[in-house]
MILOLO-692906 format. One record per residue (C-alpha): x, y, z; residue in three letters. Coordinates in steps of 0.05 Angstrom, whole numbers, padded with zeros to 5 digits, always signed. Layout:
<rs>
+--------+--------+--------+-----+
:      x :      y :      z :   r :
+--------+--------+--------+-----+
:      X :      Y :      Z : ALA :
...
+--------+--------+--------+-----+
</rs>
This chain:
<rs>
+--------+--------+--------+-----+
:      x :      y :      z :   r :
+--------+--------+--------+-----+
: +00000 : +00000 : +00000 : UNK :
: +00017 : +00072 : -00015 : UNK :
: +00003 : +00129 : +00034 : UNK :
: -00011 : +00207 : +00029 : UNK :
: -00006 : +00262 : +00077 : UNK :
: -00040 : +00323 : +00037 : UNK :
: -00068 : +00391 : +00053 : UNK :
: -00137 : +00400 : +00025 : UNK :
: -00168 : +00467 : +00028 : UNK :
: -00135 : +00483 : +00089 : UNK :
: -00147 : +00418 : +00133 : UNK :
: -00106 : +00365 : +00132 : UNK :
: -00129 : +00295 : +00106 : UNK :
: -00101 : +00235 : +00084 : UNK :
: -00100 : +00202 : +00011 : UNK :
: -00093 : +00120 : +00024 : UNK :
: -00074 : +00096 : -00054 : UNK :
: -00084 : +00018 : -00049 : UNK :
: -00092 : -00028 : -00116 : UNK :
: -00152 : -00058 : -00133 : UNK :
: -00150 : -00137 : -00164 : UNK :
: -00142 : -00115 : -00232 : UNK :
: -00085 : -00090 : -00217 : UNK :
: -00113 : -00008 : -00232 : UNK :
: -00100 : +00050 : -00174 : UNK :
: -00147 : +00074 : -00125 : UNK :
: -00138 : +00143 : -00085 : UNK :
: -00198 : +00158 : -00034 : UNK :
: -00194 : +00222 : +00018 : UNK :
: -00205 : +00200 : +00088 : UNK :
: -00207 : +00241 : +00159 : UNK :
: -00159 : +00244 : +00205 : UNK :
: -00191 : +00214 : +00261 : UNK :
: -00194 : +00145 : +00215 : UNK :
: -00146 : +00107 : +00256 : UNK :
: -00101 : +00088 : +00189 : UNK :
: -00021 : +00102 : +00208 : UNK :
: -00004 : +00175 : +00220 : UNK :
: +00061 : +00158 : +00178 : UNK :
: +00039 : +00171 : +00115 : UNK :
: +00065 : +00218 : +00045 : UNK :
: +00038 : +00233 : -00009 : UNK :
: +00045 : +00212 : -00094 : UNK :
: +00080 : +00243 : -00149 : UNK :
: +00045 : +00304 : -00167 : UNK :
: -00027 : +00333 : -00162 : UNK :
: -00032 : +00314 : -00233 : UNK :
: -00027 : +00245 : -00214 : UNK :
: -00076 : +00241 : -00158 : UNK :
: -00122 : +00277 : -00194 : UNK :
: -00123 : +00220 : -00244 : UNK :
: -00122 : +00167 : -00193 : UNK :
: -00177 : +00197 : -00165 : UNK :
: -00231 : +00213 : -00218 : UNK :
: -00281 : +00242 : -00170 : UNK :
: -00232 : +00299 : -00148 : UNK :
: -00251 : +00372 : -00179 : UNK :
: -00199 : +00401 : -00218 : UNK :
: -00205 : +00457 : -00174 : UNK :
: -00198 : +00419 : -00108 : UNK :
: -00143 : +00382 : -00136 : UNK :
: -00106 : +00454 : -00146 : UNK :
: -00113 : +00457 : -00058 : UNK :
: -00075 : +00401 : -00059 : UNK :
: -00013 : +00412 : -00015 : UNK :
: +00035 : +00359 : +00005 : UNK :
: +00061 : +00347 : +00074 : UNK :
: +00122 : +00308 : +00107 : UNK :
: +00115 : +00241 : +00104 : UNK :
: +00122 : +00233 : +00181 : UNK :
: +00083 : +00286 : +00214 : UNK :
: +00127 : +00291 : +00282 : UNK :
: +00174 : +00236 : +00285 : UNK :
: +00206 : +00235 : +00352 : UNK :
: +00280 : +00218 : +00321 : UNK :
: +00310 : +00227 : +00257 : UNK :
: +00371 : +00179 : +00263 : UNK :
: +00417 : +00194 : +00202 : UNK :
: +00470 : +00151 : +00175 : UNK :
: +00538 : +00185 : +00147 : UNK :
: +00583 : +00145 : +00093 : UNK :
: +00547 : +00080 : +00092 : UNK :
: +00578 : +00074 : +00013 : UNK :
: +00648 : +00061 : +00007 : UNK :
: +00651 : +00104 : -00055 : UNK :
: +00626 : +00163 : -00016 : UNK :
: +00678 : +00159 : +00034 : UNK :
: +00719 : +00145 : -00014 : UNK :
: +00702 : +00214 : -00057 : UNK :
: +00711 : +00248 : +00012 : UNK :
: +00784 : +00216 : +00018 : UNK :
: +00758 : +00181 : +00091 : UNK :
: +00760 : +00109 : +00107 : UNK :
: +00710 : +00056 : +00106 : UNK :
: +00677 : +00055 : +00173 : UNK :
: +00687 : +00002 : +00217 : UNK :
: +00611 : +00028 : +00258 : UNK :
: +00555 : +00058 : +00229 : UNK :
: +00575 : +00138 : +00239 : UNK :
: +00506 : +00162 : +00265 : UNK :
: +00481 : +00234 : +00277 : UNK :
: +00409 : +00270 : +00283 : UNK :
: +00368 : +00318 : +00233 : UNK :
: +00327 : +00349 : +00279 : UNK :
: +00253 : +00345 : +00266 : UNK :
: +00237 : +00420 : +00253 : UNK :
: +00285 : +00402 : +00189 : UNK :
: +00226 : +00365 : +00153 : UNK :
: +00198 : +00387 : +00084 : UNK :
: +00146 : +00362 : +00043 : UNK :
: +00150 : +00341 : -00027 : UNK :
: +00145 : +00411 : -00071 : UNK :
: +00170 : +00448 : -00007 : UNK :
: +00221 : +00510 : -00027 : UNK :
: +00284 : +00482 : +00006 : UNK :
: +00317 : +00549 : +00022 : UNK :
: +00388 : +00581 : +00062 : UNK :
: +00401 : +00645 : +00085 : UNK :
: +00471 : +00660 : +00051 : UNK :
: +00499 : +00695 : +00115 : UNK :
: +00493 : +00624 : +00154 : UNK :
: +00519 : +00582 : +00091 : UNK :
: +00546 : +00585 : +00026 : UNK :
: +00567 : +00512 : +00017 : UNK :
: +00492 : +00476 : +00007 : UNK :
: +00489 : +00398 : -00020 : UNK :
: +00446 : +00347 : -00042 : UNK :
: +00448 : +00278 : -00010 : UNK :
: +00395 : +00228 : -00041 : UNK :
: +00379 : +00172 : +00021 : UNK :
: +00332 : +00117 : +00031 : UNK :
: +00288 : +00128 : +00086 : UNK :
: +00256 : +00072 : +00128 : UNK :
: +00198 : +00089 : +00180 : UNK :
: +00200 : +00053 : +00241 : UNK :
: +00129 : +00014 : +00250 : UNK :
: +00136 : -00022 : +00304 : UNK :
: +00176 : -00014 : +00387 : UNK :
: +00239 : -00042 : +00362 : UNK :
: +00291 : -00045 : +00421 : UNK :
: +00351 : -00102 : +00423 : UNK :
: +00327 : -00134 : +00363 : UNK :
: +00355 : -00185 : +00318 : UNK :
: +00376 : -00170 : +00257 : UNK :
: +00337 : -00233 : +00234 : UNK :
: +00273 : -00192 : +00261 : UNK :
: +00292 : -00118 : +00249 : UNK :
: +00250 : -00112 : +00184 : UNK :
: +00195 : -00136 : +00212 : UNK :
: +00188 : -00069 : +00262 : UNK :
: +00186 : -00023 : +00189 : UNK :
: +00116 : +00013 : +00168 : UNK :
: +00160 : +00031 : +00103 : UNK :
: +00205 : +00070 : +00057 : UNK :
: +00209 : +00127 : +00029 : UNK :
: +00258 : +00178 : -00004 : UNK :
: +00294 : +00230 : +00033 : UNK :
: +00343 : +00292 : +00013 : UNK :
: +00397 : +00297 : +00070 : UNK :
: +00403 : +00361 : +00046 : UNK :
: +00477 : +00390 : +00080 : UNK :
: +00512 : +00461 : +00091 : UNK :
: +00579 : +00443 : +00080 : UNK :
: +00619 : +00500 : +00117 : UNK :
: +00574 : +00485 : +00178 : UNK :
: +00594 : +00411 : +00178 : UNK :
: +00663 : +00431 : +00167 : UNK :
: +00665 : +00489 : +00218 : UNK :
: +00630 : +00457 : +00276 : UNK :
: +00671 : +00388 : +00269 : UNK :
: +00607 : +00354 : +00285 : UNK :
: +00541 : +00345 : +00239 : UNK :
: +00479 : +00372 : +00273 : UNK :
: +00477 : +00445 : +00254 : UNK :
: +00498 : +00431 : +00187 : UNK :
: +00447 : +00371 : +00166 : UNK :
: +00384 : +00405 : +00215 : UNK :
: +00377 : +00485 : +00188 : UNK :
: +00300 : +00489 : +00171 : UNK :
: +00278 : +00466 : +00105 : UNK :
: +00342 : +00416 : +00103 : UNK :
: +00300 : +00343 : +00109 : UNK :
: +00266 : +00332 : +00050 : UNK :
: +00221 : +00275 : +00056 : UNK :
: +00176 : +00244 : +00007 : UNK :
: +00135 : +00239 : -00036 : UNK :
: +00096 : +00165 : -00028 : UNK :
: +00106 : +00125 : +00044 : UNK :
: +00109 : +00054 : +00006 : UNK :
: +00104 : -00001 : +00060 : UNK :
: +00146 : -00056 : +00076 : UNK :
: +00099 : -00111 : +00046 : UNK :
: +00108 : -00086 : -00031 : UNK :
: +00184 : -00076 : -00008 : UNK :
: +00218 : -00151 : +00000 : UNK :
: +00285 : -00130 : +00003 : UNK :
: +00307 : -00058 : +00014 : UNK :
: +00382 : -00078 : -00009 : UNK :
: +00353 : -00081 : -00085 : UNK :
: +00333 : -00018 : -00099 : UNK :
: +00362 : +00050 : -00139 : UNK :
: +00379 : +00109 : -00113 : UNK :
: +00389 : +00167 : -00155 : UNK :
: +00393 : +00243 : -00152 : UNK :
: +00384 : +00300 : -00209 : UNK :
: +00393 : +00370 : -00199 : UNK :
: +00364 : +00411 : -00253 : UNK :
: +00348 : +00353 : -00289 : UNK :
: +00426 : +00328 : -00290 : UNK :
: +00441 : +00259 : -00257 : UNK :
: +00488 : +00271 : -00200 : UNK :
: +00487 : +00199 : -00167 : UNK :
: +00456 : +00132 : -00181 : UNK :
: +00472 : +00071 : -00141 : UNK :
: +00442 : +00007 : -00115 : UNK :
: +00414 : +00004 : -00031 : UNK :
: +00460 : -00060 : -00044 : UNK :
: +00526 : -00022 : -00033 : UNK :
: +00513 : +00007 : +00029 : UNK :
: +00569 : -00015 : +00082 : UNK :
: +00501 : -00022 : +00136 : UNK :
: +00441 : -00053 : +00106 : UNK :
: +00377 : -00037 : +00138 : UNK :
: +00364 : -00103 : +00182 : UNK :
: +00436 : -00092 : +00212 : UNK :
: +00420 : -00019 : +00220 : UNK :
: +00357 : -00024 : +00255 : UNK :
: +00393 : -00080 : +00304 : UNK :
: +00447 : -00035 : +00320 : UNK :
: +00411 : +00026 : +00329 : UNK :
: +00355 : -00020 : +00383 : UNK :
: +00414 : -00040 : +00417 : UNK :
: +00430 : +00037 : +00436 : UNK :
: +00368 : +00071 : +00441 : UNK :
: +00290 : +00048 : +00425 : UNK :
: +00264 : +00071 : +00356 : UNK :
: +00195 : +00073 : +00369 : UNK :
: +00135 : +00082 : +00312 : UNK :
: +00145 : +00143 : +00266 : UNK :
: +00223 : +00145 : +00276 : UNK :
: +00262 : +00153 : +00210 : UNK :
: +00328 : +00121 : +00197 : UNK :
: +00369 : +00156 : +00140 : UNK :
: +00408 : +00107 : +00106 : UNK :
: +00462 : +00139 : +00085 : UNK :
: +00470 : +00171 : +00004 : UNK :
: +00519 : +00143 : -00050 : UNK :
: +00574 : +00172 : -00083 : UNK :
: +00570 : +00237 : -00124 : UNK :
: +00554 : +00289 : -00077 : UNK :
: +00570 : +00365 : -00096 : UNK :
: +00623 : +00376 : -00048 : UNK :
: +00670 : +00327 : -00074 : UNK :
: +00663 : +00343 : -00145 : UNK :
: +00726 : +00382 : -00170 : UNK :
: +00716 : +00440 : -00176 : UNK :
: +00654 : +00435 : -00118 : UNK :
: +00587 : +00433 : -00160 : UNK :
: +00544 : +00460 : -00086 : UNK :
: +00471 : +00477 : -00095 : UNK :
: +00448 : +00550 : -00121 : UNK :
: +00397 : +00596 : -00121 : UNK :
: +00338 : +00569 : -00178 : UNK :
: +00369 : +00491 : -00177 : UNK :
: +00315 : +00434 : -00167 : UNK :
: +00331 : +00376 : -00134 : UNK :
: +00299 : +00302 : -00142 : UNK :
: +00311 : +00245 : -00103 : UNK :
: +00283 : +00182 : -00142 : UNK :
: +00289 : +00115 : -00114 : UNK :
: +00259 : +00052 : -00163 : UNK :
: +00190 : +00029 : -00141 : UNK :
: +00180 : +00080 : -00082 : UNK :
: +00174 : +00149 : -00121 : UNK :
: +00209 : +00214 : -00146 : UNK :
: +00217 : +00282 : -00080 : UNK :
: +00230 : +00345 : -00118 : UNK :
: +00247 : +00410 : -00083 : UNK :
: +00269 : +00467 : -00113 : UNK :
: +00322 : +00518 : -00075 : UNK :
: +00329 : +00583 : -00054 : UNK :
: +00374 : +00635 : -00024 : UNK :
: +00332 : +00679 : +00021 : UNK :
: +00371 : +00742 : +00067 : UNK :
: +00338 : +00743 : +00135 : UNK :
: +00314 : +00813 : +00147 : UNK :
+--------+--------+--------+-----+
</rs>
């Protein structure tokens, strides 16, 4: 099943997309209050869901707004250089432990969001395409025989960085957490239509240029060993997100630097989950 978080007309709903048994999509609206998971995103485009969804008025469908895929997850648990290749590019070795930092929550963007930097805080912005799981069930000390049974699902995610921060502060969270820089989105596709996370491709464009493609099979970490290590430190409880971790071809360690500008769009595409686009902006504080 697919899930969608959506503003509609000013109150917030959710779109369930589900398949009937010939194999054609259905989109319904349903309340809040329905009891379905509250970790949920939302499709492609309006265009899309419009389709999917016959009944919807062409002018309702232009209300259409598209929040996070996690409304308020308590943790966003963030992977760094979980492919060799990317360590690699950044001339680091191959971790020996999953390097783990936070994105805090008030980070989070929707699919369509403006992702946007004040050039007086940063000047050294990047892209960082990621597989996101959501944490569906308490998992704490798990095995990583079990961990993938405690995931609702996957879904993309922009780890979106300020370089000079991350370089600056010699530690991560001010340069992966300034608002706007979590990208999440669009689709929540659960586990069940997802057999094995390792088999999937992650790839990035920015302004309609491929800047990294790779497989979820080269991560150092795959998810099930991720999940057990994380339970054994701290409990990821329902709604938690666990960045994986993005492949190789990241601005910063192009030559010369290719960093994110004023105008770019960004898409994070991942095969069989869906395609987050955010567009980016340099905005002066007043």
């Amino acid at each position: 099943m697919r899930l969608a978080a959506i503003r509609r007309n000013g109150a917030d709903t959710l779109a369930v997309a589900g398949r009937d048994e010939d194999g054609t999509g259905r989109v319904r609206i349903v309340p809040p209050d329905s009891g379905l998971p509250t970790a949920v995103t939302s499709p492609d485009d309006v265009a899309w869901l419009a389709v999917a969804w016959p009944d919807l008025p062409e002018a309702e469908a232009a209300e259409l707004r598209f929040l996070p895929p996690v409304r308020v997850p308590e943790k966003i648990v963030a992977i760094g250089l979980n492919y060799a290749e990317h360590a690699a590019e950044g001339g680091l070795d191959v971790p020996k432990e999953p390097v783990v930092f936070a994105k805090f929550p008030s980070s989070l963007a929707a699919h369509g969001d403006v992702v946007e930097w004040d050039p007086a805080v940063t000047s050294q912005v990047d892209y960082e395409a990621e597989l996101a799981v959501v944490i569906g069930a308490e998992a704490r000390r798990v095995s990583e025989r079990d961990a993938l049974d405690h995931v609702l699902g996957y879904t993309c995610l922009n780890d979106v960085s300020a370089r000079d921060l991350q370089r600056d502060d010699g530690q991560w969270v001010r340069a992966k957490s300034l608002d706007t820089f979590c990208p999440m989105g669009p689709w929540l596709v659960t586990a069940d239509e997802i057999p094995d996370p390792q088999d999937l491709t992650v790839r990035c464009r920015v302004s309609g240029e491929v800047r990294q493609e790779a497989s979820t099979a080269d991560m150092i970490f795959p998810v099930r060993e991720l999940i057990a290590r994380l339970s054994r430190a701290f409990t990821l409880r329902p709604g938690d997100v666990i960045a994986t971790g993005t492949p190789p071809g990241v601005g910063a360690a192009s030559t010369p630097p290719r960093l994110l500008r004023d105008g770019d769009v960004m898409e994070v595409e991942i095969d069989g989950i869906g395609r987050l686009s955010n567009a980016c902006r340099e905005r002066t504080a007043p």
